[in-house]
C-alpha positions in Angstrom: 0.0 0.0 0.0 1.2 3.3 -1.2 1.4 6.7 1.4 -2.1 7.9 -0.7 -3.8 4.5 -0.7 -2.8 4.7 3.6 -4.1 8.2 3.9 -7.0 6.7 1.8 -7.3 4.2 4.1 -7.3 6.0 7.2 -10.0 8.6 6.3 -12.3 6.3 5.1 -12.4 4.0 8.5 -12.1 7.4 10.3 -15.4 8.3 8.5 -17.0 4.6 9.5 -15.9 4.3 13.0 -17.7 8.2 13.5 -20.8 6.7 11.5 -20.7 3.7 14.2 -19.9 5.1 17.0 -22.6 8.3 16.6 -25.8 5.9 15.1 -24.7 2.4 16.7 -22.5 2.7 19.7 -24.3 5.6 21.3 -24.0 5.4 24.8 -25.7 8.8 25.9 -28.4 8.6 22.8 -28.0 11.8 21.2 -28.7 10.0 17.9 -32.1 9.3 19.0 -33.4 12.9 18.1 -31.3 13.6 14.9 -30.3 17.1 16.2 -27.7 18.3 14.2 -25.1 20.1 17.3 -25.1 16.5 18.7 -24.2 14.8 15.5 -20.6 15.3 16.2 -20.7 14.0 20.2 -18.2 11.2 19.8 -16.0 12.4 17.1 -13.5 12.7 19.5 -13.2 9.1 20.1 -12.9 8.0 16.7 -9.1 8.5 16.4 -8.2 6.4 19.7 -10.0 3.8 18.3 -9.1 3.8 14.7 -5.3 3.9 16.5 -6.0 1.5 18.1 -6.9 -1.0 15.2 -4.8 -0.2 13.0 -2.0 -0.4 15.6 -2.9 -4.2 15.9 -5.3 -4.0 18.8 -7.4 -7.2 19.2 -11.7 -6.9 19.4 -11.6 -7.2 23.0 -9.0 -4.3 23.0 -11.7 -2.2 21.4 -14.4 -3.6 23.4 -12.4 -2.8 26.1 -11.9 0.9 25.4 -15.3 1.7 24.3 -16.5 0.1 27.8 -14.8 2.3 29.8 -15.0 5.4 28.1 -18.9 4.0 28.5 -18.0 3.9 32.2 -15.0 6.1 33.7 -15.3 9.0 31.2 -19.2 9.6 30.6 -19.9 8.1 34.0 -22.6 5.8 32.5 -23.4 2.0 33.3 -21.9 -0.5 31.5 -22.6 -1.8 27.9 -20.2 -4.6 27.4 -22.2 -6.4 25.2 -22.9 -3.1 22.9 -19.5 -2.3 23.0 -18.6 -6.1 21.7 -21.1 -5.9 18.9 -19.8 -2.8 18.3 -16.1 -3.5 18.1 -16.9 -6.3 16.1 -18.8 -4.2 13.5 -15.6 -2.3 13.4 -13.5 -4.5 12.6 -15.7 -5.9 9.9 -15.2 -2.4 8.3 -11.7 -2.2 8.0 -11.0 -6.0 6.8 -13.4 -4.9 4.2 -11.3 -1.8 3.6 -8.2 -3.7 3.8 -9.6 -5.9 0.8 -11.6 -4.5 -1.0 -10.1 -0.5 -0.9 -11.8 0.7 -4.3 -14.9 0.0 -4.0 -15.2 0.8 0.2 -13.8 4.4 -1.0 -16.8 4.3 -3.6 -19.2 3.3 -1.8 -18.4 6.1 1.3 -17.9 8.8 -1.2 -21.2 7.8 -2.8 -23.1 7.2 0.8 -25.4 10.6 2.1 -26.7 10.4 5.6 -30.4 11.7 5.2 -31.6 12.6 8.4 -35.5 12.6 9.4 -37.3 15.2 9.9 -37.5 17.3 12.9 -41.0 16.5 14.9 
């Protein structure tokens, strides 16, 4: 992999972890009411885990971290279960990245997030 396909690389799981962690992971719900100043609530999470990863860390690693960011750093109970699907989610993303690079940076380039309407 050359220094464009990595950089390729990196944005593109950056841009799925945020998509996973905001609509799946979401430990306080602020994706329930599709308000637009929430949408970016756990961006800054998304480069200790994508460091994580790609640095080799393990599924239970990830599970690990999002657990206790879960619990010491939002001060919320628990969600190991969540956090496993979710780490496991995640690393379905970037093997599929890591294979199949043209067509996961087609299909995220392609992708809009349509939100529903306010009620």
């Amino acid at each position: 992999m050359n220094e464009q396909e990595s950089r390729q690389l990196i944005e593109d799981f950056s841009k799925l972890v945020d998509e996973i962690l905001c609509y799946i992971w979401d430990p306080i719900q602020v994706s329930v009411e599709f308000l637009p100043h929430t949408r970016s609530e756990y961006s800054i999470y998304v480069g200790r885990v994508c460091d994580k990863v790609m640095s080799g860390s393990s599924e239970d690693d990830i599970t690990d971290l999002l657990d206790n960011i879960v619990t010491k750093e939002m001060e919320q109970d628990s969600m190991r279960v969540k956090c496993a699907e979710v780490s496991a989610l995640i690393f379905k993303c970037y093997e599929f990245l890591i294979d199949e690079p043209e067509m996961s940076h087609s299909i995220l380039t392609n992708y809009k997030w349509t939100l529903p309407e306010a009620k």
